[in-house]
VEXDREN-2710 file (C-alpha; in Angstrom, 1 decimal):
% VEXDREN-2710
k/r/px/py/pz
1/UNK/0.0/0.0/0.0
2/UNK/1.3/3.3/-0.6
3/UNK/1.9/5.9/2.0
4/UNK/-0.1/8.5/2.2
5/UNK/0.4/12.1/3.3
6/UNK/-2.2/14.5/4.9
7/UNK/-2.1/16.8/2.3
8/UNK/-6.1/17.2/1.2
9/UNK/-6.1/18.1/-2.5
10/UNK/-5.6/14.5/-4.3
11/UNK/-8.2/13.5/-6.6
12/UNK/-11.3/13.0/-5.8
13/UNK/-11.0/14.1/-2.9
14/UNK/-8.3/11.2/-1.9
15/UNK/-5.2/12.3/-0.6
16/UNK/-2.2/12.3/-3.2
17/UNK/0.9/9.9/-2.1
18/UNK/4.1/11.6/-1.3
19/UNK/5.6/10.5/-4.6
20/UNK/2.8/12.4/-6.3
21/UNK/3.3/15.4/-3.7
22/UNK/7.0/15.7/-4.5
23/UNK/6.5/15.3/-8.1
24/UNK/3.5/17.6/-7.7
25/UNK/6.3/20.5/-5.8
26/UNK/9.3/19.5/-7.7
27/UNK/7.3/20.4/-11.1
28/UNK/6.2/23.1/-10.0
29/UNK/9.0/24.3/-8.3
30/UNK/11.0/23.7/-11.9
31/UNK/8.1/25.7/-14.1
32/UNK/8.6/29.0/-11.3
33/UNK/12.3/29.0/-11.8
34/UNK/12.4/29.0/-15.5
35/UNK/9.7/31.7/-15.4
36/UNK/11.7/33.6/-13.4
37/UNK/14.4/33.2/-15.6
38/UNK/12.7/33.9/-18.7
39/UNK/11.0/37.0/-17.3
40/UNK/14.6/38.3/-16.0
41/UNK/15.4/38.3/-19.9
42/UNK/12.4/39.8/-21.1
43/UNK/11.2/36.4/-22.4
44/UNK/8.7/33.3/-21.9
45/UNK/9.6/30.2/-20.4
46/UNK/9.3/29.0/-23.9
47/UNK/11.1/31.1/-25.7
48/UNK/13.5/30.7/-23.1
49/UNK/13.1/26.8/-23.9
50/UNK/13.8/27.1/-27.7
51/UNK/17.0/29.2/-26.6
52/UNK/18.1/26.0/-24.5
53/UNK/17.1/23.9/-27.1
54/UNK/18.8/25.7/-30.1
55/UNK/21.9/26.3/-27.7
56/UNK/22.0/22.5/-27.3
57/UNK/21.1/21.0/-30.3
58/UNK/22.8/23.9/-32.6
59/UNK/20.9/25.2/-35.4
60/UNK/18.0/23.4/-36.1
61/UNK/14.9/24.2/-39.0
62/UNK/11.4/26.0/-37.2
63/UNK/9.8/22.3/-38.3
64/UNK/12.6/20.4/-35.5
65/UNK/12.1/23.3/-33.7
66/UNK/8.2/23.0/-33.3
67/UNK/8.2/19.2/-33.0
68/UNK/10.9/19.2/-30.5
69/UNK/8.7/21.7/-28.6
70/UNK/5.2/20.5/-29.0
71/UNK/3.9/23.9/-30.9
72/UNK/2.5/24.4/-34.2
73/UNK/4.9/25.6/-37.4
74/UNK/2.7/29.3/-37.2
75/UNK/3.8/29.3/-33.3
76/UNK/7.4/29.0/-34.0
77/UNK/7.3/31.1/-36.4
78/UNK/6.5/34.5/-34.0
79/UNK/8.7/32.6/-31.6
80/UNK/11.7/33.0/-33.3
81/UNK/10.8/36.4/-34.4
82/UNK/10.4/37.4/-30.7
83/UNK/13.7/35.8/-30.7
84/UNK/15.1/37.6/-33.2
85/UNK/14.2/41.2/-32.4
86/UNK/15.8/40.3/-28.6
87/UNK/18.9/39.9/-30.7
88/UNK/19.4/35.9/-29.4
89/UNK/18.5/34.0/-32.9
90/UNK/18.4/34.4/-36.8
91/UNK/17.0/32.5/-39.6
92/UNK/19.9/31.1/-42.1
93/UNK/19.4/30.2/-45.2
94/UNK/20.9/26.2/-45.9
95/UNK/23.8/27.1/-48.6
96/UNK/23.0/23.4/-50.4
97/UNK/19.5/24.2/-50.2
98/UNK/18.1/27.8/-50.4
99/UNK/14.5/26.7/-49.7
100/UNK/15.5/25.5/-46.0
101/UNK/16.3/27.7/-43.6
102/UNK/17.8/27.1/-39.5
103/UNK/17.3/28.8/-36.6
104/UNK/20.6/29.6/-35.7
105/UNK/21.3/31.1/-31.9
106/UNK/23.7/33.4/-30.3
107/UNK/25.4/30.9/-28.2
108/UNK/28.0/33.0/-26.6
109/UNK/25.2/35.6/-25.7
110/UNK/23.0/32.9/-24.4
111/UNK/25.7/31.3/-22.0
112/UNK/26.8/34.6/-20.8
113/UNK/23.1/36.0/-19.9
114/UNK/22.8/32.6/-18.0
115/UNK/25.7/31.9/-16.5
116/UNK/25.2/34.5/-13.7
117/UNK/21.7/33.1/-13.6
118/UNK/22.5/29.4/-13.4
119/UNK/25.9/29.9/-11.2
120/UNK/24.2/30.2/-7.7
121/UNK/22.1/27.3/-8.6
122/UNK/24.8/24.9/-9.8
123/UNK/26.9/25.7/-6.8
124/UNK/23.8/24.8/-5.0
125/UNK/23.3/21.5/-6.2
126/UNK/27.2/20.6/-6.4
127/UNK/26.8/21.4/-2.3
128/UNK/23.9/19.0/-2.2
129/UNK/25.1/16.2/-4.0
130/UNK/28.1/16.1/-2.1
131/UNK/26.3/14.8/1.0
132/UNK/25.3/12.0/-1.2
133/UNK/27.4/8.6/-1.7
134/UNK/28.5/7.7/-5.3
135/UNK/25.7/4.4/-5.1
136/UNK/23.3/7.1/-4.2
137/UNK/24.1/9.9/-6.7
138/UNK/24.0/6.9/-9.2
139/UNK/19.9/5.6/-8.2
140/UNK/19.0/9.7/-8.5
141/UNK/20.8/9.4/-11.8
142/UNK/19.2/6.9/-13.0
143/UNK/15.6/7.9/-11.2
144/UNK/16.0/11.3/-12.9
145/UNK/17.0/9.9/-15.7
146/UNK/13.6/7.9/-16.3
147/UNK/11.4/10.2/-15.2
148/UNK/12.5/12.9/-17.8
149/UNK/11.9/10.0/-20.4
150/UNK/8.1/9.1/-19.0
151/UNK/7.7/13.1/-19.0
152/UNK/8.9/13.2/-22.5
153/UNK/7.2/10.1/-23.4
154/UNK/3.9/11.5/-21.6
155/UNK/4.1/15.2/-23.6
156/UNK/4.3/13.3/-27.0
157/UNK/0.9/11.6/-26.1
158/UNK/-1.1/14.2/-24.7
159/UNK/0.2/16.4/-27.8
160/UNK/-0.6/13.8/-30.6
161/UNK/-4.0/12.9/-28.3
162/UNK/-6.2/14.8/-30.8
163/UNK/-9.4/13.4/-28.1
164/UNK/-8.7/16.6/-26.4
END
């Protein structure tokens, strides 16, 4: 049986088990940051997401862009052009192919607007993890790991779920 907390907002009026609490807060808690973050920059959180995903995956076309971030081709589109009049992304043209065109970011802009950002909180969770043993770090490595793959997994559903 699964443990139950005292927390009284579950569904149907049950009360939610601490995995679905923390999952619940840590969710949450991840969505406020990168708000904050986004807002501190004069962005969304999404647009702020397409900057982490063009700064990771390198220049990618609108099409990769909107599929990798669950929005329609029309939605990228004023997404990079937000992104482009904050001076972070460009549209190239594909020399072997003129009809293609990448989303191409600033990358040294990018890291340098973040890096002040992000610095506090690394040093933060370096600090944590060293109170963890190496066996330990490796089951949250490996938990983590998963769950970013069921939440990845789970987005792909609900956006090709066209029930709703």
């Amino acid at each position: 049986m699964a443990r139950r907390s005292r927390h009284p907002d579950g569904p149907d009026g049950d009360t939610p088990d601490l995995g679905e609490l923390l999952g619940r807060e840590l969710s949450a808690a991840v969505i406020m940051f990168h708000e904050a973050v986004a807002a501190r920059r004069g962005l969304t959180a999404t647009e702020n997401k397409a900057l982490d995903v063009l700064t990771r995956r390198g220049p990618v076309t609108s099409g990769d862009l909107a599929r990798e971030l669950g929005l329609t081709p029309g939605a990228v589109t004023g997404l990079v052009d937000r992104l482009a009049r904050a001076g972070y992304a460009q549209r190239v043209s594909d020399a072997a192919d003129r009809r293609k065109t990448f989303v191409v970011v600033d990358v040294d802009r990018v890291n340098a607007d973040l890096r002040p950002v992000f610095e506090p909180m690394r040093e933060a969770m370096m600090k944590l993890a060293d109170g963890y043993t190496p066996e330990q770090l490796a089951t949250i490595d490996h938990f983590v790991t998963n769950v970013t793959s069921i939440l990845r997994d789970q987005t792909a559903r609900l956006s090709n779920d066209t029930r709703a």
